[in-house]
C-alpha positions in Angstrom: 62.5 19.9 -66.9 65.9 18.9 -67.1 68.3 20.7 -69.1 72.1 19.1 -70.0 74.6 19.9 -72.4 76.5 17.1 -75.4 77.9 14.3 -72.8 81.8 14.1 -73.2 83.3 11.1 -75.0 86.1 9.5 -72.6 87.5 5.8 -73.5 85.4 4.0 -70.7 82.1 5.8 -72.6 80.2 9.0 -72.3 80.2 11.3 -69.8 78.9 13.9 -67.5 80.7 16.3 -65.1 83.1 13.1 -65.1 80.1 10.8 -64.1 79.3 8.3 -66.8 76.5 7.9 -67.7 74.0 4.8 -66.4 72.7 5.0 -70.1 75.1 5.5 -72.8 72.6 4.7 -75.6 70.4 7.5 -74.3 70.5 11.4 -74.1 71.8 12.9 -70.9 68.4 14.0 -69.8 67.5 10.8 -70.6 69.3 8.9 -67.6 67.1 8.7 -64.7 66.5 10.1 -61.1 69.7 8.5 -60.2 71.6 10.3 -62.4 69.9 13.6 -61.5 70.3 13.4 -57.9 74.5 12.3 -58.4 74.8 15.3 -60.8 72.8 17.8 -58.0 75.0 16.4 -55.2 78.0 17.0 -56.9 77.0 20.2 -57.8 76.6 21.0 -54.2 79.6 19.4 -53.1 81.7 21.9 -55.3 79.7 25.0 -53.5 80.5 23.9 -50.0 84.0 23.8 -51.1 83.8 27.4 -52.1 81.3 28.2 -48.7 84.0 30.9 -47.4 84.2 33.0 -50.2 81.9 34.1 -53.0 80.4 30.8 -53.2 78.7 31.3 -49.7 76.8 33.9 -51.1 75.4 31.5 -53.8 74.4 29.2 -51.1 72.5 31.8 -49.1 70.9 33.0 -52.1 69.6 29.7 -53.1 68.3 28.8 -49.8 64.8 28.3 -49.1 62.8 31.5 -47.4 61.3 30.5 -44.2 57.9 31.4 -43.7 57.4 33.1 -40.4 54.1 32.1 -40.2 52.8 31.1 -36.6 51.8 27.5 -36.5 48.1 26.5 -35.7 47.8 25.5 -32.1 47.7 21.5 -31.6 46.5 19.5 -28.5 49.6 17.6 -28.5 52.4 18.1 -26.2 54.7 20.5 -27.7 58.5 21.6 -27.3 59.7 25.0 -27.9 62.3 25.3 -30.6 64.9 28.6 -30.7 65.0 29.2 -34.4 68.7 29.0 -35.9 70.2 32.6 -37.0 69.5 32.2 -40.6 65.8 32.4 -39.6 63.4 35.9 -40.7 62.2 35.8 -37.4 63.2 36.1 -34.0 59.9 34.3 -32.6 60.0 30.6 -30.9 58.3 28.1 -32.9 55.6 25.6 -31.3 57.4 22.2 -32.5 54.8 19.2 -32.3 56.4 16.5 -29.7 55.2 13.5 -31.4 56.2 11.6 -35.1 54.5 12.3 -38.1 51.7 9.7 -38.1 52.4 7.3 -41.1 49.9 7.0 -43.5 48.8 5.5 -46.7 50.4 6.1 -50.0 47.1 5.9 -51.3 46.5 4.1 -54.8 48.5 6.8 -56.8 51.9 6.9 -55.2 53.9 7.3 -58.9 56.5 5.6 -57.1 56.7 2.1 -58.5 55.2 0.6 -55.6 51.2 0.8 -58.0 52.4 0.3 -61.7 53.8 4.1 -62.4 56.9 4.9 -61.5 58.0 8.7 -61.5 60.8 8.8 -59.1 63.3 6.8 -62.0 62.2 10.1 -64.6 65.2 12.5 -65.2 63.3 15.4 -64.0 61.6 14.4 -61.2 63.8 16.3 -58.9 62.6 19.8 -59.1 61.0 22.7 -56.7 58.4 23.9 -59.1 55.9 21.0 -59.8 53.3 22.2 -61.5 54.3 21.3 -65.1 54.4 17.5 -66.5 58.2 16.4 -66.8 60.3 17.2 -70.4 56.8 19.3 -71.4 53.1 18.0 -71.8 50.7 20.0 -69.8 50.7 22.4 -66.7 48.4 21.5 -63.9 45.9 25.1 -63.7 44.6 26.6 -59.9 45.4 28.7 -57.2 49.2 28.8 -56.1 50.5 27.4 -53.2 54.2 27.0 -52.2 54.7 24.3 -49.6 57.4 23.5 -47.6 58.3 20.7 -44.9 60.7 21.2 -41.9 62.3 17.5 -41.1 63.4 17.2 -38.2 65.7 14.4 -36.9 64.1 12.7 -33.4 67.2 10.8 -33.0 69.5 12.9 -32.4 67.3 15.3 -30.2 64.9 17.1 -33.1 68.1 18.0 -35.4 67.3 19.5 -38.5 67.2 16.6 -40.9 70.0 17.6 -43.5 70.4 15.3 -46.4 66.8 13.5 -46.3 64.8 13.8 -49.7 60.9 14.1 -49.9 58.9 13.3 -52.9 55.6 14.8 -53.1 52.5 14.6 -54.7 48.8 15.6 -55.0 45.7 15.8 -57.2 44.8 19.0 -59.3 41.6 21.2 -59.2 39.9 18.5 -60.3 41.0 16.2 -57.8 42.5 14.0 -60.8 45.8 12.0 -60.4 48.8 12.4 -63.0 49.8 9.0 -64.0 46.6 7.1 -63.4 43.4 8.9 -64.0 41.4 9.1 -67.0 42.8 11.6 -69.4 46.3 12.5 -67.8 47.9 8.8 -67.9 50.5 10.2 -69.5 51.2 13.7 -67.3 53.6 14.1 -64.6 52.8 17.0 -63.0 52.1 17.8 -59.1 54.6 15.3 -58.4 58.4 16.1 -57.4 61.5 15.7 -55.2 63.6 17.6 -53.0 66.7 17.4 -51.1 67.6 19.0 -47.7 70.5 21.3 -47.7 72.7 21.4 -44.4 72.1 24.9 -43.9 68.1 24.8 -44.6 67.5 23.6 -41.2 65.7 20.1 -43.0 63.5 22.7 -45.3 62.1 21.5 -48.5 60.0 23.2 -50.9 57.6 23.1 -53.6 55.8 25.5 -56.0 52.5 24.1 -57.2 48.7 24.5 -57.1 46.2 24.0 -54.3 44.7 20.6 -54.7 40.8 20.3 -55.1 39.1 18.1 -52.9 37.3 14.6 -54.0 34.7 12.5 -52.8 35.4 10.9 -49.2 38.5 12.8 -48.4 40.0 15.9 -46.7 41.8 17.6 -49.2 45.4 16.8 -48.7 49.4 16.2 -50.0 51.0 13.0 -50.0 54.6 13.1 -49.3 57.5 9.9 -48.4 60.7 10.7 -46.8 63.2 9.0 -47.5 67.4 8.8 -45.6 69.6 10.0 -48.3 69.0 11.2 -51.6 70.4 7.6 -53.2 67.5 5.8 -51.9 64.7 7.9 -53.6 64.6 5.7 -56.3 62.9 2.4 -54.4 59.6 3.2 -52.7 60.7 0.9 -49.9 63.8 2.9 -48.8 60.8 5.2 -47.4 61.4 6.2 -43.9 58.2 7.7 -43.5 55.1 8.1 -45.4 52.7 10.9 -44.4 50.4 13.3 -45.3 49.8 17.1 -44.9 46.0 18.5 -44.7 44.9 21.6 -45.7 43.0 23.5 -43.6 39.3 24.3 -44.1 39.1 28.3 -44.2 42.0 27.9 -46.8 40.0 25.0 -48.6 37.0 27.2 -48.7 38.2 30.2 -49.6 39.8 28.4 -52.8 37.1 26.1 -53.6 34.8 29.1 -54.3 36.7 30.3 -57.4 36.4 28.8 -61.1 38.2 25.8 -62.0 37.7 23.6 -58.4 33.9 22.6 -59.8 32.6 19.8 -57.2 35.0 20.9 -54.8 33.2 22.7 -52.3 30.3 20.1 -52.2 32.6 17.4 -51.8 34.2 19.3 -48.5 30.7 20.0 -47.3 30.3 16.3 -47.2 33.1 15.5 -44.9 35.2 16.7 -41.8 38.9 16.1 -40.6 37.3 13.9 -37.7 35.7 11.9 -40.3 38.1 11.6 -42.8 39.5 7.9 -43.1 43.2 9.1 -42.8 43.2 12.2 -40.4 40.3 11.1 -38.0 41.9 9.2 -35.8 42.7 12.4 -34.3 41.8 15.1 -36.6 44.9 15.6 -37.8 46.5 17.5 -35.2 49.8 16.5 -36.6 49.4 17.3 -40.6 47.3 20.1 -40.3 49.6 22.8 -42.2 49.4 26.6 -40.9 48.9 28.9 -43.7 49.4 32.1 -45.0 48.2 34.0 -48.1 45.1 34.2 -49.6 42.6 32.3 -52.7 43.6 35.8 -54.7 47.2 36.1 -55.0 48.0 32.4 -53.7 49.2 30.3 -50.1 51.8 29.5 -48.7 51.9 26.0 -46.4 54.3 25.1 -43.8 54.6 21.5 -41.7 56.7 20.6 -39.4 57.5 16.7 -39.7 59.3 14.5 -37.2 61.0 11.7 -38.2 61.6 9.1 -35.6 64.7 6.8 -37.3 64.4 3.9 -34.4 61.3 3.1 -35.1 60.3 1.2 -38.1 58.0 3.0 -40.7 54.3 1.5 -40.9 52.8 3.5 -44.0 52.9 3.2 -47.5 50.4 0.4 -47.8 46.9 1.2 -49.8 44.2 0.1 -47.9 40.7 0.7 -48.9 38.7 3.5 -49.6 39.9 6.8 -51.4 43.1 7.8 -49.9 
């Protein structure tokens, strides 16, 4: 939820921080994802300014933790990637040497592109996204932080500073906010993130582990798109993905109250017959994992973004997605 203070009156209209604002007629945390993503930038911009002294300390505190999980082992070819200094742990991390495959937004994107259209709510850019934005309800279930390394092919696999991700998911239920019955009018399990320079392409989100629904692998969407200016038109998207969960995980969670019809649907299908992942099981998306269905996960992806080649995904298709 986004919090301002009273804009400031100036004689070309009201104002922010200096930036005026894209709806004068309207509160500040009224003005959009545009807005919100000028006013973080700016924020950050001032911090970098200050990196050298105390204000490095800020930046290094509000960092994303890396995970130091080990990555599941995958049968694609793989680089070896020496972790920059800022990491928690000394060990080389298996980097996949292929792109993220793209994949459908499915039917529920929230991005404009299917009626609903999140990504213009002041709000939307946020780490925790388990609540619906300015209030409403909070999505219930089993924690799970997950964050996504981007990586930059072009330039060699640099860490992809700048890029912002927008992600979203079903609840325990394995509804939709913004389009199935009953929550047409929640937000939640939907956000975006923006890469920091020094986060080595690292996003993260707080949320709940997603229950699984007939005829798919339980899963998180996610878009990436080049800067965060362009979030705001689902066809700036530079790739469109998805990240699935893996089974012991899925299991373990689906077995506690609140993910009713879960485990039967997973019973009911596999990653090599899922109608996204099967075309190779998913060797990919599959996240590694960490944690446990008692005290929560914790998910992390590595996802290669190849900028010279243009981006397939994003359409529906048929079938749940």
């Amino acid at each position: 939820m986004s919090t301002f203070p009273d804009p400031t009156r100036t004689p070309d209209g009201p104002a922010y921080e200096g930036r005026l604002l894209d709806r004068p007629e309207e509160e500040v945390v009224d003005q959009g994802a545009p807005f919100d993503i000028r006013t973080l930038m700016s924020r950050r911009t001032v911090l970098s300014l200050v990196g050298l002294g105390a204000g490095g300390a800020v930046l290094a505190a509000c960092a994303p933790v890396a995970s130091n999980a080990a990555s599941t082992a995958s049968p694609m070819p793989t680089v070896t990637s020496t972790p920059s200094p800022s990491a928690t742990s000394a060990a080389t991390t298996a980097v996949p040497a292929a792109e993220i495959p793209d994949e459908t937004a499915g039917p529920y994107p929230g991005d404009g592109s299917n009626g609903p259209d999140a990504l213009t709510d002041s709000g939307i850019v946020r780490q925790d996204i388990r609540s619906s934005i300015g209030g409403g309800t909070t999505a219930s279930g089993v924690p799970l932080t997950f964050s996504l390394n981007i990586l930059d092919m072009a330039p060699g696999d640099a860490p992809f500073a700048g890029v912002a991700v927008y992600a979203w998911h079903c609840n325990a239920a394995g509804g939709y906010s913004m389009y199935s019955s009953g929550i047409e009018d929640e937000t939640y399990l939907r956000g975006v993130q923006v890469a920091d320079a020094d986060a080595d392409g690292r996003v993260s989100f707080t949320s709940i582990f997603p229950g699984c629904y007939s005829g798919r692998w339980p899963h998180i969407h996610f878009e990436v798109y080049p800067t965060a200016a362009d979030v705001t038109d689902s066809a700036n998207a530079i790739a469109t993905s998805q990240i699935a969960l893996p089974q012991s995980a899925c299991a373990a969670v689906y077995a506690t109250a609140g993910y009713d019809g879960s485990a039967q649907n997973l019973a009911q299908t596999s990653l090599s017959t899922d109608n996204v992942f099967g075309d190779d099981g998913g060797a990919l998306q599959i996240a590694a994992m960490t944690g446990d269905a008692a005290s929560g996960y914790t998910a992390t992806l590595t996802v290669r973004v190849d900028t010279r080649t243009a981006p397939t995904g994003g359409s529906m298709g048929a079938g749940p997605r």
